[in-house]
C-alpha positions as CSV (number, residue, x, y, z in Angstrom):
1,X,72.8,-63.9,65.3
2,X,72.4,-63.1,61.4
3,X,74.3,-60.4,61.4
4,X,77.1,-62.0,63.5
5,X,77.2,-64.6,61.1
6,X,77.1,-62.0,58.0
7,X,79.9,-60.5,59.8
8,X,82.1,-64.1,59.7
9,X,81.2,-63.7,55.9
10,X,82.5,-61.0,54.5
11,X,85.9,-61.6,56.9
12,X,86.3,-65.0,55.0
13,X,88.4,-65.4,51.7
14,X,86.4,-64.5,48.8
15,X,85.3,-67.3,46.6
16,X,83.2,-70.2,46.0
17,X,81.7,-70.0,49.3
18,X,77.7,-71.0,48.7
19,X,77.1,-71.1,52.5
20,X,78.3,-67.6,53.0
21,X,75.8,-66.7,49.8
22,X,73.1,-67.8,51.5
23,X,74.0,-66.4,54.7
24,X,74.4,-63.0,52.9
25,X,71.1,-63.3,51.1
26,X,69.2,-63.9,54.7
27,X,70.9,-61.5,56.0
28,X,70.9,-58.1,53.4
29,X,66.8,-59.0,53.2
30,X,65.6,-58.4,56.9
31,X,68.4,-55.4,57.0
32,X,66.9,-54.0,54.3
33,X,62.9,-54.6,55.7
34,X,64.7,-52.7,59.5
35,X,65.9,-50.0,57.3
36,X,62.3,-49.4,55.8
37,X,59.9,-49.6,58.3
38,X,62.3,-47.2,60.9
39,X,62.4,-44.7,57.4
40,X,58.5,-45.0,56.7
41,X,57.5,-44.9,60.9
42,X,54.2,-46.0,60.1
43,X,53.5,-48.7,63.0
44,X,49.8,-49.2,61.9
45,X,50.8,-49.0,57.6
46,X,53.5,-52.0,58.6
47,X,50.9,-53.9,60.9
48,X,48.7,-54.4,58.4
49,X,51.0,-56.0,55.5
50,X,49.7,-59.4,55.0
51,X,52.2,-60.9,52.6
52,X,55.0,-59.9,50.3
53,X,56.6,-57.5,52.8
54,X,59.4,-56.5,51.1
55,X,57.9,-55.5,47.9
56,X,55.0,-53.8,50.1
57,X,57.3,-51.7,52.0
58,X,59.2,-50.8,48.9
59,X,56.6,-49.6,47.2
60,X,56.0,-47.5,50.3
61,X,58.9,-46.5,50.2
62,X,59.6,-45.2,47.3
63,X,56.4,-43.3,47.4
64,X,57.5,-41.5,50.3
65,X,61.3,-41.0,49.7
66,X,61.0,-40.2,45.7
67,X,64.0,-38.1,46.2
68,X,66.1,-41.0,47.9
69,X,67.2,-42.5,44.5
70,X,70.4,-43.8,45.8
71,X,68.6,-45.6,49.0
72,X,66.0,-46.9,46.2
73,X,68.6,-48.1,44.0
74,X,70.3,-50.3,46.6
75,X,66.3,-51.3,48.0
76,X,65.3,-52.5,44.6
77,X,68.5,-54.7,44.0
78,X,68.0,-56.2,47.4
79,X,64.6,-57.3,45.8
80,X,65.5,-58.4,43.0
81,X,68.7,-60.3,44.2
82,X,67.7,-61.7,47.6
83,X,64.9,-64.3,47.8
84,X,62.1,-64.0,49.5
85,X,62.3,-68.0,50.3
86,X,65.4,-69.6,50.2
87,X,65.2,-73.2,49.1
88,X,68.6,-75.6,49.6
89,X,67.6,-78.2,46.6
90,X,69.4,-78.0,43.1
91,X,66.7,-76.2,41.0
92,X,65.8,-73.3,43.8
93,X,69.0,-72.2,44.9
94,X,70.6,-71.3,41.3
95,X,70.1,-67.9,41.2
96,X,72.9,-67.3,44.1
97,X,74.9,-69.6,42.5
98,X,75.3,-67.3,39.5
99,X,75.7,-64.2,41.6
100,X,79.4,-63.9,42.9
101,X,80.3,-63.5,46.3
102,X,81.4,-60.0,45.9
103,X,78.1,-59.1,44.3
104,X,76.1,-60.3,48.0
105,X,79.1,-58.8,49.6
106,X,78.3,-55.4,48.0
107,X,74.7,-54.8,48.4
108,X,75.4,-56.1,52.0
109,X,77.3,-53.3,52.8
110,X,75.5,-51.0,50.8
111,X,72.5,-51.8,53.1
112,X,74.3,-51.8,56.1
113,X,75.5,-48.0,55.1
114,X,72.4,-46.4,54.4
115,X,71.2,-47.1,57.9
């Protein structure tokens, strides 16, 4: 359903659009995490992560991929620009509303190509 609903987002008019950020945001994080653990194939290493997946299984993976700069690149903005909580009140959500559109857009994509 995420990505069905990412889909709807990047076919609508570029803009102002904060529910399609946030869309984009939920949806570029779990690609990302899919992406990772198929990569890593460590079924026991991804069991036991207790908290702070996404940072774990970077770490991980950039350990094992060194070489994959380009997949690392696109991995490390998808932590730094997604959140790991989203929260819809006026002091969490600001850091989407100073990203563009096109920048959740982008790294969408970019995640959705390296699979």
């Amino acid at each position: 359903m995420i990505a069905d609903e990412a889909a709807k987002c990047l076919k609508a008019p570029e803009g102002i659009n904060f529910a399609n950020k946030v869309v984009l945001a939920i949806a570029t994080r779990p690609a990302a995490e899919r992406l990772m653990v198929g990569k890593i194939a460590d079924p026991a290493f991804v069991a036991g992560i207790k908290a702070n997946q996404t940072a774990v299984l970077l770490k991980k993976f950039q350990t094992q991929f060194a070489g994959d700069t380009a997949s690392i690149g696109v991995l490390q903005r998808v932590a730094l620009m997604t959140p790991e909580n989203i929260h819809l009140n006026s002091f969490m959500y600001e850091p989407i509303l100073d990203m563009s559109d096109g920048h959740l857009r982008k790294l969408y994509g970019e995640v959705m190509a390296l699979a």
